[in-house]
PyMOL Python script that loads the backbone (N, CA, C, O; Angstrom):
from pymol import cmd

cmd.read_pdbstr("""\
ATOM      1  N   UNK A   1     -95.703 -28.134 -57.949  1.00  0.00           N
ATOM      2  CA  UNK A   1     -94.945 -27.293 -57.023  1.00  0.00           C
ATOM      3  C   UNK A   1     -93.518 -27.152 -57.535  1.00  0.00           C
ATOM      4  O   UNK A   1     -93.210 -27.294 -58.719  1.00  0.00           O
ATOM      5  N   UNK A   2     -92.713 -26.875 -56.601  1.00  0.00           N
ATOM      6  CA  UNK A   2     -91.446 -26.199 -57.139  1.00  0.00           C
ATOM      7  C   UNK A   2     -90.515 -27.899 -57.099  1.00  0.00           C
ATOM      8  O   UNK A   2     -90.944 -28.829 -56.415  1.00  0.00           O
ATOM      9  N   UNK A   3     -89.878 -27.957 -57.526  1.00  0.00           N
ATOM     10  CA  UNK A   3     -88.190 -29.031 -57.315  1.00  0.00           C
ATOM     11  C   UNK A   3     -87.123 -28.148 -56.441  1.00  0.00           C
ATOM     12  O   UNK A   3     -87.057 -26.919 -56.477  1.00  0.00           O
ATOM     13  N   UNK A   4     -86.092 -29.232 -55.448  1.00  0.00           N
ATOM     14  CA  UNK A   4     -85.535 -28.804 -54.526  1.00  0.00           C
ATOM     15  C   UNK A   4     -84.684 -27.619 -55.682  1.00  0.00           C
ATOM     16  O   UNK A   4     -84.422 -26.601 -55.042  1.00  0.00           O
ATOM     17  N   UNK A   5     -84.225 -27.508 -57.114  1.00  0.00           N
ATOM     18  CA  UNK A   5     -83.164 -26.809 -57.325  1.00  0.00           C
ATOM     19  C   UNK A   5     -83.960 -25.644 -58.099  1.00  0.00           C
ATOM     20  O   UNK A   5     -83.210 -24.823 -58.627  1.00  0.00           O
ATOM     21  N   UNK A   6     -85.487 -25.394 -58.284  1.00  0.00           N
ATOM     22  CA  UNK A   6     -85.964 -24.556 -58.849  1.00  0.00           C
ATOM     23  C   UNK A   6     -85.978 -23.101 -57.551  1.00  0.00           C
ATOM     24  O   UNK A   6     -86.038 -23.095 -56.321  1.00  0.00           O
ATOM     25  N   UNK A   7     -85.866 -21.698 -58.894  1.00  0.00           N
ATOM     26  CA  UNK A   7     -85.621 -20.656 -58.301  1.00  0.00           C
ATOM     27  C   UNK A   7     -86.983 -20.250 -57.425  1.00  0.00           C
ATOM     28  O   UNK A   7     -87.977 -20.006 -58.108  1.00  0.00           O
ATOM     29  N   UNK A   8     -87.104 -20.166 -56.148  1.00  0.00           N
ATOM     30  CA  UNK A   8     -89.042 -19.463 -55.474  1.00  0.00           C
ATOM     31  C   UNK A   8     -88.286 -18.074 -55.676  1.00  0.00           C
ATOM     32  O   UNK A   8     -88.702 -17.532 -56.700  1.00  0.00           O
ATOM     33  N   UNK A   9     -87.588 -17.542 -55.213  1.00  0.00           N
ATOM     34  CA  UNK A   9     -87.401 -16.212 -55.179  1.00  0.00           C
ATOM     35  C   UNK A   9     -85.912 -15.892 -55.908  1.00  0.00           C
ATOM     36  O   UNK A   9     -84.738 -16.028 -55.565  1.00  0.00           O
ATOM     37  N   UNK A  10     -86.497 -15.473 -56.905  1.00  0.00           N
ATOM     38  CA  UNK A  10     -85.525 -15.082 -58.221  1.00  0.00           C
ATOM     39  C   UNK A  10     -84.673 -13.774 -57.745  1.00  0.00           C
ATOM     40  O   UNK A  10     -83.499 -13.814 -58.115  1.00  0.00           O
ATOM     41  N   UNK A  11     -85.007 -12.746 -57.072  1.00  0.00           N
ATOM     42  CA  UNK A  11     -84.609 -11.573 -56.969  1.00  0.00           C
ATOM     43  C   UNK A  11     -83.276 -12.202 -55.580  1.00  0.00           C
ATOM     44  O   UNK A  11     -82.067 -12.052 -55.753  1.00  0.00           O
ATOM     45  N   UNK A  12     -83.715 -12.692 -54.653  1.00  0.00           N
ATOM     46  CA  UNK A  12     -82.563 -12.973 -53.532  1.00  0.00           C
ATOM     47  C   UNK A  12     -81.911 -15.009 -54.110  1.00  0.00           C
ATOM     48  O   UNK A  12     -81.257 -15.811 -53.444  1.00  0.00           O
ATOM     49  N   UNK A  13     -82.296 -15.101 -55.068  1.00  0.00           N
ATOM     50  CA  UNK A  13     -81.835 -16.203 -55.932  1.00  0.00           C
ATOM     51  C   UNK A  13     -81.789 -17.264 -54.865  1.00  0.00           C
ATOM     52  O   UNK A  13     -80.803 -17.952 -54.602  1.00  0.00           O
ATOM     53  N   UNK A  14     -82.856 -17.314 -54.336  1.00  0.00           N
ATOM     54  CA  UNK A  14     -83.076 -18.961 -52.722  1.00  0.00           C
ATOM     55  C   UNK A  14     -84.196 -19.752 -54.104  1.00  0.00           C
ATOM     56  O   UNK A  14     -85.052 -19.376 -54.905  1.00  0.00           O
ATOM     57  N   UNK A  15     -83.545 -20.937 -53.731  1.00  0.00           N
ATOM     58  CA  UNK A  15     -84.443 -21.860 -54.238  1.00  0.00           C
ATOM     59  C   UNK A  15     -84.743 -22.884 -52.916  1.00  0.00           C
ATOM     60  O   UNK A  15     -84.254 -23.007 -51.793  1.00  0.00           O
ATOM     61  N   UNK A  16     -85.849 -23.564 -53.703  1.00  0.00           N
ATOM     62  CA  UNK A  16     -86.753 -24.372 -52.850  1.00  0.00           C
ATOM     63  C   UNK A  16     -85.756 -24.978 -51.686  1.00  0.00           C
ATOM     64  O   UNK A  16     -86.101 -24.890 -50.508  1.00  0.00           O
ATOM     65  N   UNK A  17     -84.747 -25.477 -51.985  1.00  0.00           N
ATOM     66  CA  UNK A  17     -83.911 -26.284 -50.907  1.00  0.00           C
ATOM     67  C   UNK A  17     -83.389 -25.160 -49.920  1.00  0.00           C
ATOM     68  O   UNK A  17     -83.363 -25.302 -48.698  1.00  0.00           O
ATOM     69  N   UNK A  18     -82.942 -23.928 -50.654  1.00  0.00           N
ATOM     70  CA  UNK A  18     -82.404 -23.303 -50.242  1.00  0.00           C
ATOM     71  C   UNK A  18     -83.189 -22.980 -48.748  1.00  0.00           C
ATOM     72  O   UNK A  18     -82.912 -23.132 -47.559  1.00  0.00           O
ATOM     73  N   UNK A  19     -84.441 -22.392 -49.617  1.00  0.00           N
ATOM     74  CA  UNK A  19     -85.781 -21.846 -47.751  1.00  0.00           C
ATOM     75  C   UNK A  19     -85.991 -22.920 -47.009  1.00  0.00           C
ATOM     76  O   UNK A  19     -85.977 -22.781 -45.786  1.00  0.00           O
ATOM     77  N   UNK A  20     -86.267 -24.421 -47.683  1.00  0.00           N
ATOM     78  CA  UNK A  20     -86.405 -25.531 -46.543  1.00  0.00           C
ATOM     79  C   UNK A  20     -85.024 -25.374 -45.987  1.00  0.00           C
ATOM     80  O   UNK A  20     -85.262 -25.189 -44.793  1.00  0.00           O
ATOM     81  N   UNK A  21     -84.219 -25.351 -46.075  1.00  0.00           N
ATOM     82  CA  UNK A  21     -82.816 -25.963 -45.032  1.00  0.00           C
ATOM     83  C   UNK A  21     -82.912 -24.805 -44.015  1.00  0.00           C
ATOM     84  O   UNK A  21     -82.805 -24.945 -42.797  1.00  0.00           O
ATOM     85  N   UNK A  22     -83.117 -23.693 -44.641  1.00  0.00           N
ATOM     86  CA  UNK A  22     -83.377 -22.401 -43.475  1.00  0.00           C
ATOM     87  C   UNK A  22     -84.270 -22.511 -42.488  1.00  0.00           C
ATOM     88  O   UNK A  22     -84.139 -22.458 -41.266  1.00  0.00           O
ATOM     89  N   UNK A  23     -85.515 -22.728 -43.419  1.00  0.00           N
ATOM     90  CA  UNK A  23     -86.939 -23.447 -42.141  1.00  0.00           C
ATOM     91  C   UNK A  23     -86.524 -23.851 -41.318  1.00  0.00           C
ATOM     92  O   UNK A  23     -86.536 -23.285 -40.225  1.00  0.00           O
ATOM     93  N   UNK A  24     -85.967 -25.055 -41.553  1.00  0.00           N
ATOM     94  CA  UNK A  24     -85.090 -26.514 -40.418  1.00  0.00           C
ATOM     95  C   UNK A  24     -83.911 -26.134 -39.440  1.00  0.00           C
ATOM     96  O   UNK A  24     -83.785 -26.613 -38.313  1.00  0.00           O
ATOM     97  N   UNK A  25     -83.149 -25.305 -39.958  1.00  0.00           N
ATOM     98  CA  UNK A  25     -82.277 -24.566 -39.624  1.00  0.00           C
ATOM     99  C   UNK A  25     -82.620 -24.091 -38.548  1.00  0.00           C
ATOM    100  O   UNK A  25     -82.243 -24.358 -37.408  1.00  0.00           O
ATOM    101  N   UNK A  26     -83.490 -23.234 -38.993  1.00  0.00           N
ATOM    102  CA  UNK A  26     -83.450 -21.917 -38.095  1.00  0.00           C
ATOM    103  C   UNK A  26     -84.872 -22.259 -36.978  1.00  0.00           C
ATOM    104  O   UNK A  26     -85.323 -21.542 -36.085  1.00  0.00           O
ATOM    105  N   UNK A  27     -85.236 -23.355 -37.352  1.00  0.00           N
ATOM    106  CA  UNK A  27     -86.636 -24.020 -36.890  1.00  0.00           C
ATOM    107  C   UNK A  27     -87.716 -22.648 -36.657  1.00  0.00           C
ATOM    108  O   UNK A  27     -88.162 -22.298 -35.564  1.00  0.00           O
ATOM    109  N   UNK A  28     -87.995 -21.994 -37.974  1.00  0.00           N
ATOM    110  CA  UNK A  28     -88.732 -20.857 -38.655  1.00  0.00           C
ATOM    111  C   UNK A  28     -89.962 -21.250 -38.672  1.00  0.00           C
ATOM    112  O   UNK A  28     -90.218 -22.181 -39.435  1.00  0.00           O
ATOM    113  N   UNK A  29     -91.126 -20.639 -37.810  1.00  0.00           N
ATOM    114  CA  UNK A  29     -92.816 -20.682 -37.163  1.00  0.00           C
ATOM    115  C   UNK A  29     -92.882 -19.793 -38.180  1.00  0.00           C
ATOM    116  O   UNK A  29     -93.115 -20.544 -39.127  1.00  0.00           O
ATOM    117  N   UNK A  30     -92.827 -18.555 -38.675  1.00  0.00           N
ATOM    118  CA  UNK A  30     -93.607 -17.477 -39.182  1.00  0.00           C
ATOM    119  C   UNK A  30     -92.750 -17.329 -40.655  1.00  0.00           C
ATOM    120  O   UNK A  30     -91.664 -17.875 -40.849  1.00  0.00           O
ATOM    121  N   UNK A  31     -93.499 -16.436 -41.699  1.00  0.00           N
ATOM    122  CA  UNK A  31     -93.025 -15.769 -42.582  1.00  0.00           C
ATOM    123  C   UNK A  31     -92.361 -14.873 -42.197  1.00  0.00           C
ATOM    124  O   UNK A  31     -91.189 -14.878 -42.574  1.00  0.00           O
ATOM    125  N   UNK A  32     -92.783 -13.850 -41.383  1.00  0.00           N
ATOM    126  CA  UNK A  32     -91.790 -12.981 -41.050  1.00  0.00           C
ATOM    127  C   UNK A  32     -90.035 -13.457 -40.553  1.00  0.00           C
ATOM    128  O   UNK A  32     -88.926 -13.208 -41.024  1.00  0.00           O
ATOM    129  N   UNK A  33     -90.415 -14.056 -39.660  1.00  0.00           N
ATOM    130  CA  UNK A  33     -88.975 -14.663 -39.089  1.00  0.00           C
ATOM    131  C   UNK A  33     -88.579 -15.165 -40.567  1.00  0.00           C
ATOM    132  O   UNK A  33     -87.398 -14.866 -40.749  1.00  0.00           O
ATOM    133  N   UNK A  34     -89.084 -15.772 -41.615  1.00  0.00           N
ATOM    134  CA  UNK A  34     -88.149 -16.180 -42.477  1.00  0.00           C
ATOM    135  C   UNK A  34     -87.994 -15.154 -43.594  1.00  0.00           C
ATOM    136  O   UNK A  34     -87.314 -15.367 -44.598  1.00  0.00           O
ATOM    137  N   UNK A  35     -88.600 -14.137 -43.384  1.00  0.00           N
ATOM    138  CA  UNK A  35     -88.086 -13.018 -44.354  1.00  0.00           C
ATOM    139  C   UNK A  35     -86.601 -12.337 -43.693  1.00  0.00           C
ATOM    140  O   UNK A  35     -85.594 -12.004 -44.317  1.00  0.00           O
ATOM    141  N   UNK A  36     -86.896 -12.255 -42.034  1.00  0.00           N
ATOM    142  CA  UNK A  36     -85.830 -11.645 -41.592  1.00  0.00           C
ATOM    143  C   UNK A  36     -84.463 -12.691 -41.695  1.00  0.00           C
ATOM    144  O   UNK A  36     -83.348 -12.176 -41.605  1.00  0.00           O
ATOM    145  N   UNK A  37     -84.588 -14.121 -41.880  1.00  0.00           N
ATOM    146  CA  UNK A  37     -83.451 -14.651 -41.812  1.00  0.00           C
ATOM    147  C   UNK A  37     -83.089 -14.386 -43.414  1.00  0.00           C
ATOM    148  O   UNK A  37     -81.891 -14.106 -43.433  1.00  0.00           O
ATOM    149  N   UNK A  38     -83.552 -14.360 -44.583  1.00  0.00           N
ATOM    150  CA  UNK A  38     -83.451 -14.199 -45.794  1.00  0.00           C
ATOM    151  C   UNK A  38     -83.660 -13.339 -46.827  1.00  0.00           C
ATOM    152  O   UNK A  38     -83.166 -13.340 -47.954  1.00  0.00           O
ATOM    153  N   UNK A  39     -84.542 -12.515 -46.257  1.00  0.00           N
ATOM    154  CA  UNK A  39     -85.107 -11.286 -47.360  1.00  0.00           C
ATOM    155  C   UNK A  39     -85.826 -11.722 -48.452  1.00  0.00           C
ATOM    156  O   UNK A  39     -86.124 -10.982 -49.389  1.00  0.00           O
ATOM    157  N   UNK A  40     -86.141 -12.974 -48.372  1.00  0.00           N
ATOM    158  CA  UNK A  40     -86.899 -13.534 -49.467  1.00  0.00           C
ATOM    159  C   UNK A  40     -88.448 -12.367 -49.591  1.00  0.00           C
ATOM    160  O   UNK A  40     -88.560 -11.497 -48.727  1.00  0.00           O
ATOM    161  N   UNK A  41     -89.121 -12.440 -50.288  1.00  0.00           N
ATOM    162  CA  UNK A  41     -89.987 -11.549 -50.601  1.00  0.00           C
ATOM    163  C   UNK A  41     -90.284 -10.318 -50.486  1.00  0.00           C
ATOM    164  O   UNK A  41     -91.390  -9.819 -50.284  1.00  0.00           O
ATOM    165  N   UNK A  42     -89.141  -9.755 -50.634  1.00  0.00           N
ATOM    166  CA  UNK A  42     -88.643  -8.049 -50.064  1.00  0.00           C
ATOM    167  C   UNK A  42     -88.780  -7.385 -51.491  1.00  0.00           C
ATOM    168  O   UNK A  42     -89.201  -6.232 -51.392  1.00  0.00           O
ATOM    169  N   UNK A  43     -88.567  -7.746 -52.659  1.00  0.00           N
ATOM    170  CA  UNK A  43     -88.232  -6.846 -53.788  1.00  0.00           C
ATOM    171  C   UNK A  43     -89.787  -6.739 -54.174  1.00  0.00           C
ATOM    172  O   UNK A  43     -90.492  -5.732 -54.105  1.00  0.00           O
ATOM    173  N   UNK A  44     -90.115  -7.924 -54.563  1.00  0.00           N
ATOM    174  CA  UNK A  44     -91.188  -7.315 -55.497  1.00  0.00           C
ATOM    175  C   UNK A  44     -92.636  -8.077 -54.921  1.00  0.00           C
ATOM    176  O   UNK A  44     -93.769  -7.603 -55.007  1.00  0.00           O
ATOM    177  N   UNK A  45     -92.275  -9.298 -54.356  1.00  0.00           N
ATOM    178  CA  UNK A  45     -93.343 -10.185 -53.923  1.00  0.00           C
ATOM    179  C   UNK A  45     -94.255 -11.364 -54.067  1.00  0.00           C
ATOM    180  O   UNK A  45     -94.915 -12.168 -53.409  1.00  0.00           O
ATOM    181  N   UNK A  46     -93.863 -10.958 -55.539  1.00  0.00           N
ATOM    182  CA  UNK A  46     -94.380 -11.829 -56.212  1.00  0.00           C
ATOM    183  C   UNK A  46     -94.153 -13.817 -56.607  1.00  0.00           C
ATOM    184  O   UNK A  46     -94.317 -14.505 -57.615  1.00  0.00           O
ATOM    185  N   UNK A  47     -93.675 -14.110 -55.068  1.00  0.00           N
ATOM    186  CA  UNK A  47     -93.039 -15.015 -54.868  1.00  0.00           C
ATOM    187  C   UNK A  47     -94.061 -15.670 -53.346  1.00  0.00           C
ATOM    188  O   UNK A  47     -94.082 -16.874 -53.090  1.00  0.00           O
ATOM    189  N   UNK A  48     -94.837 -14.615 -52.483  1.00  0.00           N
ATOM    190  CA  UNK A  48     -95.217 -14.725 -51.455  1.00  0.00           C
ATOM    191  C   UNK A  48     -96.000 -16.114 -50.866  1.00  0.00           C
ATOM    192  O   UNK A  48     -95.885 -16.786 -49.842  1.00  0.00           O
ATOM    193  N   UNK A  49     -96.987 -16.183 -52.259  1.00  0.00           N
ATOM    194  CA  UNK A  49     -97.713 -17.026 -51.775  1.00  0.00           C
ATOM    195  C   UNK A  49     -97.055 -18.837 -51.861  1.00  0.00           C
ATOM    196  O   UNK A  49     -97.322 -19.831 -51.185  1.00  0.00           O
ATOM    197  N   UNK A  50     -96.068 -18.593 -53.085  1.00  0.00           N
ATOM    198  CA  UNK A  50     -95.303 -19.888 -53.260  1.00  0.00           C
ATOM    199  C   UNK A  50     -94.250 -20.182 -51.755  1.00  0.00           C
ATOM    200  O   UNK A  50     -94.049 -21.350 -51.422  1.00  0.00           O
ATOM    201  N   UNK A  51     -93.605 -18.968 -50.893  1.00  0.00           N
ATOM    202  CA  UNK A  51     -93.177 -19.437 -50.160  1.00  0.00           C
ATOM    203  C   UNK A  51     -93.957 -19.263 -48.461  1.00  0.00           C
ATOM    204  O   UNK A  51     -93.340 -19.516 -47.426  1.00  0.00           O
ATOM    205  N   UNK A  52     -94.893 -18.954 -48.489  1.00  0.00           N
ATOM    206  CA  UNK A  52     -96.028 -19.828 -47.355  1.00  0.00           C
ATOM    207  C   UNK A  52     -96.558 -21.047 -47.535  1.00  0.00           C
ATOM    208  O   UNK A  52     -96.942 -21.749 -46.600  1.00  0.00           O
ATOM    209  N   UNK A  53     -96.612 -21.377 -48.754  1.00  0.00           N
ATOM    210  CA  UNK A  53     -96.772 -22.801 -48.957  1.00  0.00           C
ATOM    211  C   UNK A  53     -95.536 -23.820 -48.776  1.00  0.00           C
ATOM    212  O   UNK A  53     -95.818 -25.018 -48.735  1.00  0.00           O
ATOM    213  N   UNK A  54     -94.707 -23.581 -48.708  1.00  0.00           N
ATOM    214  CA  UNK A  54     -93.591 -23.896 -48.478  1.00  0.00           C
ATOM    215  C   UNK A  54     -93.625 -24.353 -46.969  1.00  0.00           C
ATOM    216  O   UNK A  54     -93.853 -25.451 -46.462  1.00  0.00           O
ATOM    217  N   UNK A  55     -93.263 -22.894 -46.335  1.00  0.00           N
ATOM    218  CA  UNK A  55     -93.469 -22.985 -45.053  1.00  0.00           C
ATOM    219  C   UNK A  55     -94.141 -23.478 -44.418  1.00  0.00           C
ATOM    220  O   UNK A  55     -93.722 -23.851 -43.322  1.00  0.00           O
ATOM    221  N   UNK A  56     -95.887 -23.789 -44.896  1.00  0.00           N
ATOM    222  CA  UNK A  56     -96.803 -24.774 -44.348  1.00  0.00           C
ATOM    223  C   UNK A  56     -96.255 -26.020 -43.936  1.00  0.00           C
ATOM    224  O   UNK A  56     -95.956 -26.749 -42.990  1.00  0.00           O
ATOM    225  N   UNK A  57     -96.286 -25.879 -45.024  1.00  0.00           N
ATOM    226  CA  UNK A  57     -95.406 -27.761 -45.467  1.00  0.00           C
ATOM    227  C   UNK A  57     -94.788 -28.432 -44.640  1.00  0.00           C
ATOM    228  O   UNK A  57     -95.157 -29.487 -44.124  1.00  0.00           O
ATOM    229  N   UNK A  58     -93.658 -27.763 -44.442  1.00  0.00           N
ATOM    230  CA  UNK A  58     -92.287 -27.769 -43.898  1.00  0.00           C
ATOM    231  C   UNK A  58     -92.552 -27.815 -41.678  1.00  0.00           C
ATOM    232  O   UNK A  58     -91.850 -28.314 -40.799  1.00  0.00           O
ATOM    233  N   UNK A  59     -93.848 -27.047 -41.625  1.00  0.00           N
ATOM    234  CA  UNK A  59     -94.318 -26.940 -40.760  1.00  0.00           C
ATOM    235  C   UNK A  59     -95.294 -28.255 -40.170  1.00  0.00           C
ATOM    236  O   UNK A  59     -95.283 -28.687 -39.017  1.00  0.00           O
ATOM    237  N   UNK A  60     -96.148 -28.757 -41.341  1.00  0.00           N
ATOM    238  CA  UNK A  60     -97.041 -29.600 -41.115  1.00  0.00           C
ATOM    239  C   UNK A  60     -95.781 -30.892 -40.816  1.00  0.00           C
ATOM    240  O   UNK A  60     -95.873 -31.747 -39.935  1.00  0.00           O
ATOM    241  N   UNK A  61     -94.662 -30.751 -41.776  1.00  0.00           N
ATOM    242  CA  UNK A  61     -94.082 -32.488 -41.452  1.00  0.00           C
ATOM    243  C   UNK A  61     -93.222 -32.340 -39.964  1.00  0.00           C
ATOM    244  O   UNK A  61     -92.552 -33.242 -39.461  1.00  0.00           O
ATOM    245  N   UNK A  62     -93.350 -31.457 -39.602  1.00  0.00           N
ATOM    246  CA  UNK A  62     -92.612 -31.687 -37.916  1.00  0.00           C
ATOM    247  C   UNK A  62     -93.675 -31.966 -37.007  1.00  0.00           C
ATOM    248  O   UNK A  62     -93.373 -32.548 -35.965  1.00  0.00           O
ATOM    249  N   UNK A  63     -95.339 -31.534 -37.294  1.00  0.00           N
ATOM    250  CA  UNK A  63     -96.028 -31.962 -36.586  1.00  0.00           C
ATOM    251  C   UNK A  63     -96.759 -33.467 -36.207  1.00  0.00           C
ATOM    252  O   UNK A  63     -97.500 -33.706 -35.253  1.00  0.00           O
ATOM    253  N   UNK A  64     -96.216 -34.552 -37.466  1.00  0.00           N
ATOM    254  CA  UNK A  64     -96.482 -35.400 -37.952  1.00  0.00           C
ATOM    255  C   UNK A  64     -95.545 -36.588 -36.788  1.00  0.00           C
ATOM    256  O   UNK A  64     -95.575 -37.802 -36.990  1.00  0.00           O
TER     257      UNK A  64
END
""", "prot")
cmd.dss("prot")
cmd.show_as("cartoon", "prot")
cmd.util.cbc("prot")
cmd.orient("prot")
């Protein structure tokens, strides 16, 4: 998977730490809500599936 300082979305330049602190932040349920807080996967997309996995994640450890 990615490291907290590697780029997920090269085009809006958020890396991995960058979308988790937003997740947490913004306490972000959906992709959408975290596209609208970031624009992450707006240009090209090709980033999508790396940051739902993300979001899973990030989702599963609050349920824990």
């Amino acid at each position: 998977m990615f490291d907290d300082n590697d780029f997920v979305c090269r085009h809006m330049q958020l890396t991995k730490a960058d979308i988790v602190k937003v997740i947490k932040d913004k306490n972000i349920t959906s992709f959408e809500d975290l596209q609208d807080e970031t624009d992450v996967a707006t240009i090209c997309g090709s980033c999508v599936a790396d940051i739902e996995e993300i979001l899973e994640d990030e989702i599963a450890k609050r349920e824990v």
